[in-house]
C-alpha positions, -999 to 999 in steps of 0.1 A, spaced: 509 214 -256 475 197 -258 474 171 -226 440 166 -240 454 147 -274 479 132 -248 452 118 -226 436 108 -252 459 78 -261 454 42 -258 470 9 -260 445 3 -291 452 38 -306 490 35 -301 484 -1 -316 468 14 -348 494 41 -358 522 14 -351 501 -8 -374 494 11 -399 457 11 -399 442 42 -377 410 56 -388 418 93 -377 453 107 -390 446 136 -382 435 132 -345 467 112 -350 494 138 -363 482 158 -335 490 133 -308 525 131 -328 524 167 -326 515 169 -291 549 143 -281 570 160 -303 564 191 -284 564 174 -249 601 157 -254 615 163 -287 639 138 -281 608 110 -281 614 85 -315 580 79 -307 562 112 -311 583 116 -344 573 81 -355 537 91 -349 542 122 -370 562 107 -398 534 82 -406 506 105 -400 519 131 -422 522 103 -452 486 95 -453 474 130 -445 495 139 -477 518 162 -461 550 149 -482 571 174 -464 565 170 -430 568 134 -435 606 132 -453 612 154 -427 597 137 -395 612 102 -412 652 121 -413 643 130 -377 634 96 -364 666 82 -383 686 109 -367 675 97 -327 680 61 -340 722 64 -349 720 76 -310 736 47 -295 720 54 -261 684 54 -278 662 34 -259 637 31 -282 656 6 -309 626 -15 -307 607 12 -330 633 4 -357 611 -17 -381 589 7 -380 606 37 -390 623 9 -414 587 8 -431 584 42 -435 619 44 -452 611 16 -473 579 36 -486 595 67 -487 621 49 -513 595 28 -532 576 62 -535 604 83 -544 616 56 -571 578 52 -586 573 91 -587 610 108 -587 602 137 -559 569 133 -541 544 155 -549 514 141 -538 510 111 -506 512 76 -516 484 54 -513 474 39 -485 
């Protein structure tokens, strides 16, 4: 695990990725990564992931992360229901981009 890309997070970082507008999604996916690895049970690192991994085109990763994160959410015990409009936003996406293009092959825009 890289406690570097951990220690590396902000509040303003964190507040980018859950906004949608980070200027490294790359440095980003990592610190997904990096959670994910930590406690794979985290919504949070998963979220991180999922939306990294749609604008660094990884199409993939990204239905993948987004199953994942809806998974930990039917968890009734999940304390982290308030990141459900977010992975809502990525689901929405994932379903406008699936009905624009049929099977992803390539990210959406951002």
């Amino acid at each position: 695990m890289n406690f570097e890309v951990l220690k590396s997070l902000t509040k303003e970082r964190s507040d980018e990725i859950l906004l949608d507008t980070a200027a490294d999604w790359v440095m980003a996916s990592e610190l997904g990564l990096s959670i994910v690895e930590a406690c794979p049970t985290l919504l949070i690192g998963h979220l991180i992931l999922c939306r990294a991994s749609r604008h660094v085109g990884d199409l993939k990763l990204w239905q993948h992360e987004l199953q994942t994160c809806l998974g930990i959410l039917k968890d009734p015990n999940c304390f982290e229901q308030d990141l459900r409009p977010e992975v809502t936003k990525e689901l929405a996406l994932s379903d406008e981009w699936a009905g624009n293009h049929g099977t992803p092959s390539t990210a959406p825009e951002n």
